[in-house]
Each structure stands twice: as structure tokens, then as C-alpha cells.
C-alpha positions as CSV (number, residue, x, y, z in Angstrom):
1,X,3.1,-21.0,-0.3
2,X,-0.4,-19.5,-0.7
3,X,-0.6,-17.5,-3.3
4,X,-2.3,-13.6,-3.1
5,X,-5.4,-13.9,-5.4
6,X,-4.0,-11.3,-7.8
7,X,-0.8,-12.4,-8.4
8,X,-2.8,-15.8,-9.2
9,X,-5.2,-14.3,-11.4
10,X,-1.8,-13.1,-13.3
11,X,-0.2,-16.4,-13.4
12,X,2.8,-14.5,-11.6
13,X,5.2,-16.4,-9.3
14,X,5.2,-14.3,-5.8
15,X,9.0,-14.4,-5.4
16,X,9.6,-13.3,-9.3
17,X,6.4,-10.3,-8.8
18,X,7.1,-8.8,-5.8
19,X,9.5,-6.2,-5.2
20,X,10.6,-6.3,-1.2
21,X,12.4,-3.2,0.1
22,X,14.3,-2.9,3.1
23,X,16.6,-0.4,5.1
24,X,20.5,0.3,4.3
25,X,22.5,-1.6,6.2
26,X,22.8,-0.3,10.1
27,X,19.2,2.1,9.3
28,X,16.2,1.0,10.7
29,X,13.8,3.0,8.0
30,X,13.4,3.4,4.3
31,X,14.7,6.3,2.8
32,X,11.9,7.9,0.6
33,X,14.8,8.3,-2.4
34,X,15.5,4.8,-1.8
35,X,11.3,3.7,-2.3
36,X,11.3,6.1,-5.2
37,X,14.8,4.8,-7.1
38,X,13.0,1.0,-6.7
39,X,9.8,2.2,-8.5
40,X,11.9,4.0,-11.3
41,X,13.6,1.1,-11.6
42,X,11.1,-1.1,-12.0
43,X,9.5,1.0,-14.5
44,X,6.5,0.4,-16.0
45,X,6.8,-3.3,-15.3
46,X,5.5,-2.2,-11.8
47,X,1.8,-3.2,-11.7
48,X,1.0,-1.4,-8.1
49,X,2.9,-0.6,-5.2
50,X,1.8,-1.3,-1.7
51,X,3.1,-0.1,1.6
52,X,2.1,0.6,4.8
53,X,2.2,4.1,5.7
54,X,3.4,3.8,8.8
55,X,5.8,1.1,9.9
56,X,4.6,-0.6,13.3
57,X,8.2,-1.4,14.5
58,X,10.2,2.4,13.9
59,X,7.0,4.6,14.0
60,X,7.6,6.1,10.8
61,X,5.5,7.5,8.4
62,X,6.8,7.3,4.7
63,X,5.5,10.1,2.0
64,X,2.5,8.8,0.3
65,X,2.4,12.0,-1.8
66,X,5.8,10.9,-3.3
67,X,5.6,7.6,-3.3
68,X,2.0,7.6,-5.1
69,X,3.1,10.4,-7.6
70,X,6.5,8.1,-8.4
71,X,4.0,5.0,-8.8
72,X,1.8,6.9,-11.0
73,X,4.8,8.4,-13.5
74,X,5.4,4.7,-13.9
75,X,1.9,3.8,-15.1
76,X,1.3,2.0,-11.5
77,X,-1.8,2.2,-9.4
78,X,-0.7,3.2,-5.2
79,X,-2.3,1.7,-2.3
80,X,-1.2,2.3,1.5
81,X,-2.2,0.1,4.1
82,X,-3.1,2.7,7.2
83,X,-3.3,0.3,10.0
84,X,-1.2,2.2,12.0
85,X,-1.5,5.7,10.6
86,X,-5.7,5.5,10.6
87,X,-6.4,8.4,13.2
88,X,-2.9,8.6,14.2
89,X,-1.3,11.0,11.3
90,X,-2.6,13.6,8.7
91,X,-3.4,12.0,5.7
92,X,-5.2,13.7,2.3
93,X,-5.7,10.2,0.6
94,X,-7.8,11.9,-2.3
95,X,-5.7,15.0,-2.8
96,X,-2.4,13.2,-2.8
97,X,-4.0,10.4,-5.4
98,X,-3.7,7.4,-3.7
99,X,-5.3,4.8,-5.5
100,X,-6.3,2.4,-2.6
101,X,-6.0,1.9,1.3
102,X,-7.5,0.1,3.9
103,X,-7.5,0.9,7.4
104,X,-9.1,-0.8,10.9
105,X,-10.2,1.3,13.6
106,X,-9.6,-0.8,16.7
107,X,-6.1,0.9,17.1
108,X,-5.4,4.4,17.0
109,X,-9.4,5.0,16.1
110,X,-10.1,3.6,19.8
111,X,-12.9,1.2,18.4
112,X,-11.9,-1.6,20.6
113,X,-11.6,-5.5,19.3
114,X,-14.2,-6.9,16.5
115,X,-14.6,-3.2,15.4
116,X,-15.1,-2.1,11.9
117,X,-12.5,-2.0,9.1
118,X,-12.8,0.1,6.0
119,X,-11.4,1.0,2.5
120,X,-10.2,4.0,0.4
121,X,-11.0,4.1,-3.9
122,X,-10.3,7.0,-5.4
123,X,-13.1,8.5,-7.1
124,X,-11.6,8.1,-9.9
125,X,-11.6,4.6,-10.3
126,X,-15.7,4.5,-9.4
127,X,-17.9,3.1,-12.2
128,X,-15.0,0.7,-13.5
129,X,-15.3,-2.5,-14.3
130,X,-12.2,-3.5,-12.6
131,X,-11.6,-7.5,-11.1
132,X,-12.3,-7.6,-7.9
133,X,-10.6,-9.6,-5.5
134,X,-11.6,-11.2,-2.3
135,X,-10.2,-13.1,1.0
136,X,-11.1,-14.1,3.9
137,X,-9.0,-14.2,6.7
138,X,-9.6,-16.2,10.0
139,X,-11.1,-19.4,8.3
């Protein structure tokens, strides 16, 4: 299994640092209590969480405002990624503090194939020196 760059740069095993929710049994979506009971669990062993915002299969669109607030009570940075909710639902990334997203615009942005992609940072985190990782895809 390849392993994501910063779960290398950690030393971390991906099965033992990664934290995979999924549905109740017989429900097809996460329940926002549910994403928010999994980060207060995890507590501030949580490093970030990551989610998309809206899931391609059920068309829903989970409460970043929560979700990021819960991450942030547990000392956790937030990121969404907005493939699917990029030009398609209201979002207020920097009001909401969202740490990080990234988003294409060849979907609901109407861009077309071998259109541009592009990335959130909260203002906050400008002028950091924070590691930086990178991956290509498509090699």
C-alpha cells in the first residue's frame, strides 16, 4: 500500500492513523452528531480531519461549520475536499474556518476536461513555515 506523504513524514501506519466513518446500519449518510462524537472521541490525538463536503453517491452536503469548529475544539486543523460542492452549494470557507480545501472546476464549475483545479488556506495559516507536501497524480 502507498503510503500518503504525510502520514510518511509521521512515521504513522495508515490503517492505525486514519479514522474511517461510515453510515448506521440501513442509512445511506453520516449523521453530523455521529462525525462530531468520532472527533470528540478521538480528542486531541486527531491531527486533521478530512472530508468531502459533499458525498458523490447520496448528494449530501455535511456541515463544514460544525465539523471544522468540533476539529478545531480538539486542537485539529479541517480541510473539505469540494469536488462536488465547488459551484454547486453555498459555502463561506473563511468565515466558517476551514483550514484547507481543494476543489476542480470541470464539474459543477462547467470548465470542461483538463481545466484548472485550485486550493483554499486560510489566511491565517499565510506566512507559516509549515511542511509542505506534494503528489502527483497520473504518472
Amino acid at each position: 500500500m502507498q503510503c500518503n506523504p504525510r502520514l510518511c513524514f509521521h512515521h504513522f501506519i495508515p490503517d492505525d492513523a486514519v479514522i474511517y466513518l461510515k453510515a448506521r446500519e440501513g442509512e445511506y449518510c453520516l449523521r453530523t452528531e455521529d462525525v462530531l462524537k468520532a472527533i470528540e472521541e478521538a480528542g486531541d490525538t486527531l491531527a486533521t480531519v478530512m472530508l468531502g463536503a459533499v458525498n458523490y453517491y447520496t448528494g449530501q452536503y455535511l456541515d463544514l461549520e460544525k465539523i471544522s469548529g468540533a476539529a478545531h475544539k480538539a486542537g485539529a486543523t479541517c480541510g473539505f475536499n469540494l469536488a462536488h460542492a465547488a459551484g454547486n452549494v453555498l459555502m463561506k470557507l473563511h468565515d466558517w474556518n476551514v483550514d484547507y480545501a481543494c476543489f476542480c472546476s470541470y464539474k459543477y464549475l462547467n470548465a470542461g476536461p483538463g481545466s484548472v483545479s485550485g486550493i483554499f488556506v486560510h489566511e491565517r495559516h499565510l506566512g507559516k513555515n509549515l511542511p509542505q507536501f506534494f503528489r502527483l497524480v497520473g504518472q
